[in-house]
C-alpha positions, 0 to 999 in steps of 0.5 A: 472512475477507480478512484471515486469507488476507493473513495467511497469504500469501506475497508474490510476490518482484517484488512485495517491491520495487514494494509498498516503492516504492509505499509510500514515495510514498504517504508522501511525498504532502503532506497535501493531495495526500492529503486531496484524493485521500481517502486517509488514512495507515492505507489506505497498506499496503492501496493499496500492496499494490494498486497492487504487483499 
């Protein structure tokens, strides 16, 4: 059900920019800053999200 309810809503516009910014560090992360952290590539939009609020 969580899903159906991120799918339908809007981002705040301040959020826009910083959920854009948190992304593009978490891509920037090498492989091993990332596997000690236990995040893998298909969390990076949902930590993103969270990390924007």
């Amino acid at each position: 059900m969580a899903f159906r309810t991120e799918l339908f809503s809007r981002p705040r516009p301040g959020e826009q920019t910083q959920y854009g910014a948190h992304l593009a560090l978490l891509h920037v992360m090498c492989k091993a800053d990332r596997s000690d952290l236990g995040v893998r590539p298909a969390d990076f939009p949902r930590l993103a999200r969270e990390l924007a609020r």
